[in-house]
C-alpha positions as protocol buffer text, in pm:
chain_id: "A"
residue {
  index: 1
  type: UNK
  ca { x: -2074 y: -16569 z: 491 }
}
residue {
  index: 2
  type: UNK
  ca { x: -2079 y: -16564 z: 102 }
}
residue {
  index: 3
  type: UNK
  ca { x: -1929 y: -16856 z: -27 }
}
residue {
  index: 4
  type: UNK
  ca { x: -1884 y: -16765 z: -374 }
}
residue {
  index: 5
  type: UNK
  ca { x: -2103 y: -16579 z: -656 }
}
residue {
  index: 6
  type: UNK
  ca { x: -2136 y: -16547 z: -992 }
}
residue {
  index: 7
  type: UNK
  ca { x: -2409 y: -16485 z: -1271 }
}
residue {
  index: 8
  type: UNK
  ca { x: -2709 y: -16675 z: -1344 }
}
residue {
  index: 9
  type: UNK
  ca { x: -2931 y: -16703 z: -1686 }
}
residue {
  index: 10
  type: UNK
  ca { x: -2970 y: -16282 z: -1783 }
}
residue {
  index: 11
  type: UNK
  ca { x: -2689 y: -16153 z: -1567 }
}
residue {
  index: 12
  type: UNK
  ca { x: -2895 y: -16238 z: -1238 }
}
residue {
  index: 13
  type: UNK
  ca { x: -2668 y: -16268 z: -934 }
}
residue {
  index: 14
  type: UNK
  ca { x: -2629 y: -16548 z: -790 }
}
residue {
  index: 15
  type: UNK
  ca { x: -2461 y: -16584 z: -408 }
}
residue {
  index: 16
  type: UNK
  ca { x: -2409 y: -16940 z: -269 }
}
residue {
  index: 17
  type: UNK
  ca { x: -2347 y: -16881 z: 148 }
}
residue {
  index: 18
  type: UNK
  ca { x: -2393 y: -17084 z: 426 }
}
residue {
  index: 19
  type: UNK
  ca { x: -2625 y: -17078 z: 724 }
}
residue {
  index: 20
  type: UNK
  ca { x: -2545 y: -17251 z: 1063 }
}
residue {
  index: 21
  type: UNK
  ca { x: -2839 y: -17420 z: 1224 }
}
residue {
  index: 22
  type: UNK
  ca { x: -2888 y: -17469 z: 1588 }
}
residue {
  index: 23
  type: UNK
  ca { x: -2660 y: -17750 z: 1620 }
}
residue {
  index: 24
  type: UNK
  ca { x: -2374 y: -17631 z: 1433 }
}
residue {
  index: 25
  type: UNK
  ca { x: -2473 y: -17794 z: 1125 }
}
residue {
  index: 26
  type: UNK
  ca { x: -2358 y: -17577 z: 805 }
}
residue {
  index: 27
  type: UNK
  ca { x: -2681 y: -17547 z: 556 }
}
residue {
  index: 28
  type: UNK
  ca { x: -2527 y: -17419 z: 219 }
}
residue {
  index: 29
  type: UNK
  ca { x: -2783 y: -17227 z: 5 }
}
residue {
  index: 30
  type: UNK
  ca { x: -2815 y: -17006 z: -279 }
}
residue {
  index: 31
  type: UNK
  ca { x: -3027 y: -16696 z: -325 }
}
residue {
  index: 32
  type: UNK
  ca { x: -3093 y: -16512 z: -661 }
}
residue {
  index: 33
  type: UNK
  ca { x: -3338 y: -16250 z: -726 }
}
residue {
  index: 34
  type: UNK
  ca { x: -3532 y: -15963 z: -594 }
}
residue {
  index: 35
  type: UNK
  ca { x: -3821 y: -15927 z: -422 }
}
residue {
  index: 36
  type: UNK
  ca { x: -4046 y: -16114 z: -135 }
}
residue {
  index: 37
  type: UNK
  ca { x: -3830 y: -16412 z: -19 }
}
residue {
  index: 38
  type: UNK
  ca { x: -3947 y: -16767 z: -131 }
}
residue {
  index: 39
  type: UNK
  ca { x: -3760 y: -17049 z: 37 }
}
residue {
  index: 40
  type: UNK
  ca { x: -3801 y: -17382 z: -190 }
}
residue {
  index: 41
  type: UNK
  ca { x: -3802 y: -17740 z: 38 }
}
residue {
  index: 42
  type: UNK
  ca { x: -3685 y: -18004 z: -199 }
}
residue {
  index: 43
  type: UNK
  ca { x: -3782 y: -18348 z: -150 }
}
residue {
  index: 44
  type: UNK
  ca { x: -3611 y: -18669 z: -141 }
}
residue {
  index: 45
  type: UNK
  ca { x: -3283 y: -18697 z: -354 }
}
residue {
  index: 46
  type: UNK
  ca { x: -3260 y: -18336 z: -459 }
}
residue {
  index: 47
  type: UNK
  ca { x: -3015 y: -18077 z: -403 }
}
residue {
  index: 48
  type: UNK
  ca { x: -3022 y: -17686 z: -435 }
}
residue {
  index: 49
  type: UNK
  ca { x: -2909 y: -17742 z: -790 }
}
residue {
  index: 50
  type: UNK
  ca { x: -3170 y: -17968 z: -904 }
}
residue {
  index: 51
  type: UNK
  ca { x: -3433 y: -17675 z: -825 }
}
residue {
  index: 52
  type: UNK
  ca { x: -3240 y: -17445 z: -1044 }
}
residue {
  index: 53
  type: UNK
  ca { x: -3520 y: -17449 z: -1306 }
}
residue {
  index: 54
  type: UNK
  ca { x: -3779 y: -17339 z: -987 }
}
residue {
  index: 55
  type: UNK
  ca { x: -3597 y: -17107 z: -909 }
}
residue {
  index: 56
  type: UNK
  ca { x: -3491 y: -16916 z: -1222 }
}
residue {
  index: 57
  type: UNK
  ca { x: -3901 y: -16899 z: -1244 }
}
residue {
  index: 58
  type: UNK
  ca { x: -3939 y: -16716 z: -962 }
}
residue {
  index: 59
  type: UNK
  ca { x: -3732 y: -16493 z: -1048 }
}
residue {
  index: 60
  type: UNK
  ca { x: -3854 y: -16445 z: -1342 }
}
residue {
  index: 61
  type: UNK
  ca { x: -4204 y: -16356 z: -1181 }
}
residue {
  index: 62
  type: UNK
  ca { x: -4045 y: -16156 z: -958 }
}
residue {
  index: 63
  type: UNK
  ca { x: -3955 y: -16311 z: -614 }
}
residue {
  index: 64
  type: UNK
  ca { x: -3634 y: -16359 z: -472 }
}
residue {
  index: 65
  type: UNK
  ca { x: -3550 y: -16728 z: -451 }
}
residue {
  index: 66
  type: UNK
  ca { x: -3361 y: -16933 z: -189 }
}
residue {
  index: 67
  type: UNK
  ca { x: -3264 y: -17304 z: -271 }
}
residue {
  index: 68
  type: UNK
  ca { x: -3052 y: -17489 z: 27 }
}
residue {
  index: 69
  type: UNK
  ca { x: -2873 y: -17853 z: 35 }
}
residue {
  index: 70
  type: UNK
  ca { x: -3079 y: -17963 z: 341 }
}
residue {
  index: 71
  type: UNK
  ca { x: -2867 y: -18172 z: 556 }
}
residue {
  index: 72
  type: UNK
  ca { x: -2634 y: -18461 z: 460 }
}
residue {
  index: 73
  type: UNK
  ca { x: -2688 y: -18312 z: 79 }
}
residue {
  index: 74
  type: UNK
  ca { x: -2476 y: -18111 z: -141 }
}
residue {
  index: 75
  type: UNK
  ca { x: -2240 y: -17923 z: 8 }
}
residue {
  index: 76
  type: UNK
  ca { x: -2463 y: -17900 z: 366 }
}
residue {
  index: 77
  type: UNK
  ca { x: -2281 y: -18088 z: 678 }
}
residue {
  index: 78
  type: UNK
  ca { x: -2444 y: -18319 z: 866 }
}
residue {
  index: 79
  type: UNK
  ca { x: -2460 y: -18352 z: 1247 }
}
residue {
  index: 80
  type: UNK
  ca { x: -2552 y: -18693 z: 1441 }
}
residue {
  index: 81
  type: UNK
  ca { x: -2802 y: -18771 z: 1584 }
}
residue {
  index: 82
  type: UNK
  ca { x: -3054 y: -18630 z: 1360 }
}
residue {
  index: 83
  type: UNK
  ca { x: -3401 y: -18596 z: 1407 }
}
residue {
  index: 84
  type: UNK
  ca { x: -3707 y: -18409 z: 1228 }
}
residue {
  index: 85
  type: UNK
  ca { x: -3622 y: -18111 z: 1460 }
}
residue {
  index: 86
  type: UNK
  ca { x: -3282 y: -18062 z: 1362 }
}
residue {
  index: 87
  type: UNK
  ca { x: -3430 y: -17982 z: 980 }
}
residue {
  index: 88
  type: UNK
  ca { x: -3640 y: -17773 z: 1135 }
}
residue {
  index: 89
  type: UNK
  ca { x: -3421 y: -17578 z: 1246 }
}
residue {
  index: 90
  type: UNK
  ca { x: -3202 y: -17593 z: 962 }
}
residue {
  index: 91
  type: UNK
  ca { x: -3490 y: -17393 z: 773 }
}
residue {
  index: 92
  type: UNK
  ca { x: -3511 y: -17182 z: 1022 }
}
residue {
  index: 93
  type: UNK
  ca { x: -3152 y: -17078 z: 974 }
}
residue {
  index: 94
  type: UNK
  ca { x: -3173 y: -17064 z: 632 }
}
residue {
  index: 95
  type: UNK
  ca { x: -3508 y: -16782 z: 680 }
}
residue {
  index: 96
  type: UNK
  ca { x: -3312 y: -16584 z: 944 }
}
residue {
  index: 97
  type: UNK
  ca { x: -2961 y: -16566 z: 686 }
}
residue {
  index: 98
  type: UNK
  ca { x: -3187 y: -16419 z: 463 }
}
residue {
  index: 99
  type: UNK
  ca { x: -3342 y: -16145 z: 667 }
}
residue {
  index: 100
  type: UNK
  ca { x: -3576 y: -16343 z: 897 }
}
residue {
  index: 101
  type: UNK
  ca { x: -3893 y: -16305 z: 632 }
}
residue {
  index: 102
  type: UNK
  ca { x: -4008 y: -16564 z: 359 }
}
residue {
  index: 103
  type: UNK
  ca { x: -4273 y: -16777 z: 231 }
}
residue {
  index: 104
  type: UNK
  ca { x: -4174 y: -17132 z: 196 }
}
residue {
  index: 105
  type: UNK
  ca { x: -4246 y: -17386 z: -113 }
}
residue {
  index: 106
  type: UNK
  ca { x: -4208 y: -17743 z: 13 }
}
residue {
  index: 107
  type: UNK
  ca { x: -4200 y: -17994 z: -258 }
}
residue {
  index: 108
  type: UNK
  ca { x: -4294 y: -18396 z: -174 }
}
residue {
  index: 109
  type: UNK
  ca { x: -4112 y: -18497 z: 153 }
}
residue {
  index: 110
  type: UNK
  ca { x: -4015 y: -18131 z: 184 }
}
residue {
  index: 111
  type: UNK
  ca { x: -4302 y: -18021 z: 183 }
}
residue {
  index: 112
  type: UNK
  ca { x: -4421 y: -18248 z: 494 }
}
residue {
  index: 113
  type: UNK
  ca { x: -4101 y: -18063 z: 642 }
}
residue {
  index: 114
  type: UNK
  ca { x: -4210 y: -17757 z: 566 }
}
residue {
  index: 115
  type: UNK
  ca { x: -4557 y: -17780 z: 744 }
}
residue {
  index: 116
  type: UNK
  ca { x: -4398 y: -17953 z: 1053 }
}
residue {
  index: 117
  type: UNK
  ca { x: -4190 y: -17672 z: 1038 }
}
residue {
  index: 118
  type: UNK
  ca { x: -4409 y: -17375 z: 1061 }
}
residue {
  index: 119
  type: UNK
  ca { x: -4631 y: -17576 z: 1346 }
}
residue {
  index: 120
  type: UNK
  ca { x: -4282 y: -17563 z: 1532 }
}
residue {
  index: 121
  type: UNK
  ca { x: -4301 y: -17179 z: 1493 }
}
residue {
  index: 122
  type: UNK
  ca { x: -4041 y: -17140 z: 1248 }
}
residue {
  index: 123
  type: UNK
  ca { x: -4135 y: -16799 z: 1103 }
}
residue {
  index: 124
  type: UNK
  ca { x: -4314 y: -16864 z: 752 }
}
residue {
  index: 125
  type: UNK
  ca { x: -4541 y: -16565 z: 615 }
}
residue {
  index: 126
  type: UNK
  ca { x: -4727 y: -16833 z: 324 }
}
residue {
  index: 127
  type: UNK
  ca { x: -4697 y: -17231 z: 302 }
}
residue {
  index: 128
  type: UNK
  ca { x: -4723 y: -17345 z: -31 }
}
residue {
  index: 129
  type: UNK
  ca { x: -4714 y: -17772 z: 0 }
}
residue {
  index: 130
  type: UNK
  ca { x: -4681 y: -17953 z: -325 }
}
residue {
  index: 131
  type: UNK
  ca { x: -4780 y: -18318 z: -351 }
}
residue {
  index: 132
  type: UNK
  ca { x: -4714 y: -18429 z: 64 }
}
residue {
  index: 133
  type: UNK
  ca { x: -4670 y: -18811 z: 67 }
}
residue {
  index: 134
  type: UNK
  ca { x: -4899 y: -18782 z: 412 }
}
residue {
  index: 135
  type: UNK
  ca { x: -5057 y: -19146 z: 462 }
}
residue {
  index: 136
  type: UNK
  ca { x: -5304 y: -19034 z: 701 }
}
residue {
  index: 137
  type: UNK
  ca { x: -5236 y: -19396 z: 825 }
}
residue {
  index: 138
  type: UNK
  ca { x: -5263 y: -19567 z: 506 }
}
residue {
  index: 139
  type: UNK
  ca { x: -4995 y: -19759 z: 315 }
}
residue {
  index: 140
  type: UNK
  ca { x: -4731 y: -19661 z: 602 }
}
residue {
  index: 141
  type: UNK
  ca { x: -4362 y: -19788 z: 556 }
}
residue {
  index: 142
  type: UNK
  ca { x: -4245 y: -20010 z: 800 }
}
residue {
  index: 143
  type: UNK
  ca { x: -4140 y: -19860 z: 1128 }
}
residue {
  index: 144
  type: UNK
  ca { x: -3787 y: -19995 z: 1096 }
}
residue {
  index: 145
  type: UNK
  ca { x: -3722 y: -19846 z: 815 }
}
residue {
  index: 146
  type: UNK
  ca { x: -3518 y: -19535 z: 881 }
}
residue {
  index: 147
  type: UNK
  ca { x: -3352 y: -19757 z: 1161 }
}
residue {
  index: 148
  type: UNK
  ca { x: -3237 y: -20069 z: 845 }
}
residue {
  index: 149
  type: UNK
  ca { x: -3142 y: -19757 z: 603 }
}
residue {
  index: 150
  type: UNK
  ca { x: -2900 y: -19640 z: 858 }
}
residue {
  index: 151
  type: UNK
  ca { x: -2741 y: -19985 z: 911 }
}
residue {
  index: 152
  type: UNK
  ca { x: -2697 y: -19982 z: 512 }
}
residue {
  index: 153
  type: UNK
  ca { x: -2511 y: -19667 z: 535 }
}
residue {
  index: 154
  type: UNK
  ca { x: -2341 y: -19730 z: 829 }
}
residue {
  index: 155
  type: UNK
  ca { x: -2202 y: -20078 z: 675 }
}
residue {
  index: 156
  type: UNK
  ca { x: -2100 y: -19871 z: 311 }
}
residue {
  index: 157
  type: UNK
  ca { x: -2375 y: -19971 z: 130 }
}
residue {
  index: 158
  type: UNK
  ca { x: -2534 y: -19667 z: -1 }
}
residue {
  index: 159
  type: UNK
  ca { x: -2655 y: -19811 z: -291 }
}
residue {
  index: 160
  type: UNK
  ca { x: -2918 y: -20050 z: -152 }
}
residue {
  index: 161
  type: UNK
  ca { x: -3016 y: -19809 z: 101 }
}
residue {
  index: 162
  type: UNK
  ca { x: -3082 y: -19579 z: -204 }
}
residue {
  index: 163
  type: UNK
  ca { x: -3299 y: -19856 z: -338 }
}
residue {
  index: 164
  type: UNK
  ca { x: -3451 y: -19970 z: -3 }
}
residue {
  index: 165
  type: UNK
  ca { x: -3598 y: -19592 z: 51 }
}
residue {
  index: 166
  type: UNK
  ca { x: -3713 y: -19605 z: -310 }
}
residue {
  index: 167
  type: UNK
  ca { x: -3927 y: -19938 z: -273 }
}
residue {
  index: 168
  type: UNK
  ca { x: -4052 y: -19919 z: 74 }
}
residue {
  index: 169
  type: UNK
  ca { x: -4022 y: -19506 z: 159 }
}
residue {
  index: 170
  type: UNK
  ca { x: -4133 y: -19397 z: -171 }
}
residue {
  index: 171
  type: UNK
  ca { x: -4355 y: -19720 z: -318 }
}
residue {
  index: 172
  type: UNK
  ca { x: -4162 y: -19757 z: -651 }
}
residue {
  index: 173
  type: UNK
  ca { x: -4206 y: -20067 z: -839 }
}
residue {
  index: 174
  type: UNK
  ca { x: -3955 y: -20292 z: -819 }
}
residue {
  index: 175
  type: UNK
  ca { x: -3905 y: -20233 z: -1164 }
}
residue {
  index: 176
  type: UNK
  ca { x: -3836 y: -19901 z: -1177 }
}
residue {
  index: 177
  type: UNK
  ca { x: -3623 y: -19911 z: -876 }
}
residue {
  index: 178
  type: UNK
  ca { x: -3405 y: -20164 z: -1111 }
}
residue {
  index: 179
  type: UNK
  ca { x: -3450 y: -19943 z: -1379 }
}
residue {
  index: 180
  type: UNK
  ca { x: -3317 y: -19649 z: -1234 }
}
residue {
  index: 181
  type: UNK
  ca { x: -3011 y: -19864 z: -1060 }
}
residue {
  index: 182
  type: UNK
  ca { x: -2911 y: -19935 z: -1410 }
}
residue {
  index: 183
  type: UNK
  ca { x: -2942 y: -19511 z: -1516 }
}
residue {
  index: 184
  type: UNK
  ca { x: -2662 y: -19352 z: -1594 }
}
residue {
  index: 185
  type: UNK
  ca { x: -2819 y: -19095 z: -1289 }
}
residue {
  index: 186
  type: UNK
  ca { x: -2795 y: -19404 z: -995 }
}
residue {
  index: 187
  type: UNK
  ca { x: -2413 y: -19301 z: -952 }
}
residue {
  index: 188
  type: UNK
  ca { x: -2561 y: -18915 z: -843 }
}
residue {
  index: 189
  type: UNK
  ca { x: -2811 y: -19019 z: -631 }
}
residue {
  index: 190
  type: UNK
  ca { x: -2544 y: -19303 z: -354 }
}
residue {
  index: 191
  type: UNK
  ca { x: -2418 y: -18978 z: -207 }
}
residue {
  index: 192
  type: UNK
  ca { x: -2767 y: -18929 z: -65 }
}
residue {
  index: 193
  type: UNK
  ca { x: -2830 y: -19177 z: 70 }
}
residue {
  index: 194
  type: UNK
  ca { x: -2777 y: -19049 z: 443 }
}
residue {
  index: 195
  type: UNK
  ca { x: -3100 y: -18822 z: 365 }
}
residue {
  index: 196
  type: UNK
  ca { x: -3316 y: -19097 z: 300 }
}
residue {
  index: 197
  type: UNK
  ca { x: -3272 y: -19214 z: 701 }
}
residue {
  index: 198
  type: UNK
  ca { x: -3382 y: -18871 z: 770 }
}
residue {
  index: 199
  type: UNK
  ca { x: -3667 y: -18886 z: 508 }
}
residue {
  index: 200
  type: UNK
  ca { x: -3744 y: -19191 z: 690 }
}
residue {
  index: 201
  type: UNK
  ca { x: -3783 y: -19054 z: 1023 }
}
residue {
  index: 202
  type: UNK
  ca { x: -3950 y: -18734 z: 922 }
}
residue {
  index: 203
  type: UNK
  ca { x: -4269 y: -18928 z: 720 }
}
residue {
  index: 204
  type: UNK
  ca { x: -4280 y: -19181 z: 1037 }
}
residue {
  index: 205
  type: UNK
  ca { x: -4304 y: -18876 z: 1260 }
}
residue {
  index: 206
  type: UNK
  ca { x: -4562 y: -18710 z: 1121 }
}
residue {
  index: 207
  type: UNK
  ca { x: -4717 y: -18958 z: 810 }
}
residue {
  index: 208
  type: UNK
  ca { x: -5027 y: -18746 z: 936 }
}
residue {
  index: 209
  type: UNK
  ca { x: -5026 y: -18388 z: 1026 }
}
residue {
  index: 210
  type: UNK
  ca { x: -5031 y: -18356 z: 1436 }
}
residue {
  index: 211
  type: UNK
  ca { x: -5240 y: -18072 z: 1604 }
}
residue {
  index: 212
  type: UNK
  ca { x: -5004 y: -17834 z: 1560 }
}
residue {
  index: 213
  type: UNK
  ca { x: -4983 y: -17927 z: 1217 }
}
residue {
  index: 214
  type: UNK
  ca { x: -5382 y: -17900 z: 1118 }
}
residue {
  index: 215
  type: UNK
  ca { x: -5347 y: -17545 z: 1399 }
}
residue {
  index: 216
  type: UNK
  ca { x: -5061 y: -17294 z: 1210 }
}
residue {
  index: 217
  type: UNK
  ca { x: -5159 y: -16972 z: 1187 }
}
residue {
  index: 218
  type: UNK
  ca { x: -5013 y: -16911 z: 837 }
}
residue {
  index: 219
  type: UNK
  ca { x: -5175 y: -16931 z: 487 }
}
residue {
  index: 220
  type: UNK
  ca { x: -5150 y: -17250 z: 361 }
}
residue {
  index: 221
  type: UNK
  ca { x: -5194 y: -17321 z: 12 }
}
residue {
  index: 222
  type: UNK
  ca { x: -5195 y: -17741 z: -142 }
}
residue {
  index: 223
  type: UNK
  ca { x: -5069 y: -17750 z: -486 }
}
residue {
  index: 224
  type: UNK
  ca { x: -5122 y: -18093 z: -671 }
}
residue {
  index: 225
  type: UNK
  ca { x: -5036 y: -18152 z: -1018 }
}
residue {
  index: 226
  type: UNK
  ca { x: -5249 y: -18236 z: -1273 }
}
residue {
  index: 227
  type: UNK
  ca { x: -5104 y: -18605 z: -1376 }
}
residue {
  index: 228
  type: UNK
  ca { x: -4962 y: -18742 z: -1026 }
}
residue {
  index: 229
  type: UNK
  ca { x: -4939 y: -19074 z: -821 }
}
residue {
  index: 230
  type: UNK
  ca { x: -5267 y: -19140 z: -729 }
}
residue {
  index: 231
  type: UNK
  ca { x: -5238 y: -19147 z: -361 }
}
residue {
  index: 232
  type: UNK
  ca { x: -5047 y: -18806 z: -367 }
}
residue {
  index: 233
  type: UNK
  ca { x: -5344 y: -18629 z: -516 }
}
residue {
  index: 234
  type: UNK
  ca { x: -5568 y: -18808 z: -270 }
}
residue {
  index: 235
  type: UNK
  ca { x: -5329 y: -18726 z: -11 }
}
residue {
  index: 236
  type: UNK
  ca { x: -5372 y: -18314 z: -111 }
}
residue {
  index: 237
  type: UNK
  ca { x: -5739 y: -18345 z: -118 }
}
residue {
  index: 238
  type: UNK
  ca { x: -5747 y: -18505 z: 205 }
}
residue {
  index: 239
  type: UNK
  ca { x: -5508 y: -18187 z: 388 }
}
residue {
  index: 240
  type: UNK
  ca { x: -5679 y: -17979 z: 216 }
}
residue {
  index: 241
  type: UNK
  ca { x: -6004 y: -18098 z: 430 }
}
residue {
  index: 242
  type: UNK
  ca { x: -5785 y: -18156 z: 718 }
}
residue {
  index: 243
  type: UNK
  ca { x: -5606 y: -17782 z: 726 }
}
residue {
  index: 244
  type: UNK
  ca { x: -5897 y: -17522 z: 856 }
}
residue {
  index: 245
  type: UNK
  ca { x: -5877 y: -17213 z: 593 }
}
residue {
  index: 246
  type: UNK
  ca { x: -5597 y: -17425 z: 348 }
}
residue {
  index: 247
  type: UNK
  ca { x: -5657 y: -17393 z: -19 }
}
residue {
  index: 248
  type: UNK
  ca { x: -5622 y: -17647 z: -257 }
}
residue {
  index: 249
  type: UNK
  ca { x: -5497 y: -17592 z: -622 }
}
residue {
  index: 250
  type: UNK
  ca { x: -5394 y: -17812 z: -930 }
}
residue {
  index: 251
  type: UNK
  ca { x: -5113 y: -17735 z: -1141 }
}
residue {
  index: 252
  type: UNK
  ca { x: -5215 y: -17875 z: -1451 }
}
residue {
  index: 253
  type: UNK
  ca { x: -4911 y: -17887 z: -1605 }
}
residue {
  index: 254
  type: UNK
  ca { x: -4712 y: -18046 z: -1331 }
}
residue {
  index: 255
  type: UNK
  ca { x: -4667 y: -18426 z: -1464 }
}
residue {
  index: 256
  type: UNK
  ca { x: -4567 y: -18729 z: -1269 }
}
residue {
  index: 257
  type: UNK
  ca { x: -4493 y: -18600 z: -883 }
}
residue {
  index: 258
  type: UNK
  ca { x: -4278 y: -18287 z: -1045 }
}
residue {
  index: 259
  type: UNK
  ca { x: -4308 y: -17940 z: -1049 }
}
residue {
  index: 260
  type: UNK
  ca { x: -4380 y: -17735 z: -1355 }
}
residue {
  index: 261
  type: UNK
  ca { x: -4133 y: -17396 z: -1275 }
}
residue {
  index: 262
  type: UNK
  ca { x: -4369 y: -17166 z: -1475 }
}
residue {
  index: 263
  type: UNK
  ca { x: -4679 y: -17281 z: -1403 }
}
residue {
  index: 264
  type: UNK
  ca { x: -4597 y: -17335 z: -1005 }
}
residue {
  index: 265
  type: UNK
  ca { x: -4414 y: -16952 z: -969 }
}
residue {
  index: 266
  type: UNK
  ca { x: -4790 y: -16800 z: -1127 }
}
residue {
  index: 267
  type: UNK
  ca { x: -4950 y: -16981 z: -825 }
}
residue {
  index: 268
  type: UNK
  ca { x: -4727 y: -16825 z: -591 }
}
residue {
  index: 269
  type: UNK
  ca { x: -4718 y: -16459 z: -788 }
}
residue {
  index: 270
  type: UNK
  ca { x: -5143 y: -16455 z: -778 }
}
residue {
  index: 271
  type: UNK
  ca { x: -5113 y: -16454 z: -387 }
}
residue {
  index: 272
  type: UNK
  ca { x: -4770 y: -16323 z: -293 }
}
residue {
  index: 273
  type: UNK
  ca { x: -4749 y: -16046 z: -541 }
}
């Protein structure tokens, strides 16, 4: 079902549509482009939109790129109760809308989603995993976590859920956290705050890879920038040992746990294309 369409940067089409996952949930995405199909995962507090940049560059190298509002984000429903699974699946829907055949570019959290993912046979032709917060059982968030963010939400208050996830599920410094609650971008980020419980949960779940995880039978290819949070980067050398076969790659100009659109879409062009 095409929701609407118009015309991106150089006349390129853009179509924003709507998968339904398995339990009914409506995923909203957008695709531009032509070519091979790359999926991009966002991460925590990011929406279709805010990969825009991404996914103008793979375009531009000559892939046909799909950005979705994973659940309880955007303009993407959101079904209780939730679980890892469910956004599974919701990628899942998302491949088979567009034609059942992709690679898949996780980014931070959605990464982690996108490897859990694939080891739950969701069809995925290359993995490409930029900067997984896997803790490989070091510095883990409480296990109450996604359980106290839901109360938050549940009792209206968004905004120190927000900050909750950012101090204990991400590892800000308080600081910062304070920081960005006084940004003129705090207002944008309270309507996400249901995603952060399912953030939660998903890096609990699987904080390191399972079996099935370390076993997919898919290409797998780490991508770590070249100026990141030191535990990511140790966390993408460490997969990279863990995953039999998985390559490991630095992004040099990727700064400070984001990805550099350019730079990132070569990667994926020197093994897709």
């Amino acid at each position: 079902m095409v929701a609407a369409e118009q015309n991106d940067v150089g006349g390129v089409r853009v179509d924003r549509e709507v998968a339904t996952s398995a339990d009914g949930t409506r995923i909203a995405y957008e695709i531009r482009g032509e070519g091979p199909v790359v999926v991009i995962v966002n991460g925590a507090f990011s929406t279709a939109r805010d990969v825009t940049e991404f996914a103008r560059a793979l375009v531009g190298a000559g892939f046909a790129a799909v950005s979705y509002d994973r659940r309880a984000r955007g303009d993407s429903g959101d079904t209780k109760p939730s679980a890892p699974e469910r956004e599974a699946e919701d990628l899942a829907a998302v491949i088979d809308a567009v034609g059942g055949r992709a690679s898949v570019i996780g980014h931070s959290s959605g990464a982690v989603l996108a490897l859990f993912a694939a080891s739950l046979g969701v069809p995925v032709q290359h993995l490409f995993l930029s900067e997984p917060p896997f803790r490989f059982g070091q510095h883990e968030p409480a296990a109450d976590l996604a359980e106290r963010l839901q109360r938050l939400v549940d009792d209206g208050d968004e905004a120190t859920a927000v900050s909750t996830f950012q101090l204990e599920g991400v590892g800000l410094d308080p600081a910062l956290v304070e920081q960005i609650k006084q940004s003129p971008i705090f207002p944008g980020l309270v309507p996400l705050a249901q995603s952060t419980v399912y953030d939660a949960q998903l890096v609990r779940q699987v904080s390191t890879p399972t079996e099935a995880m370390v076993a997919v039978q898919v290409p797998v290819t780490i991508v770590v920038g070249g100026d990141t949070f030191p535990f990511l980067a140790s966390a993408a050398k460490l997969l990279a040992e863990t995953l039999p076969g998985a390559e490991l790659v630095e992004v040099a100009e990727s700064v400070g746990h984001r990805v550099h659109p350019e730079a990132t879409a070569k990667v994926l062009a020197e093994r897709l294309l």
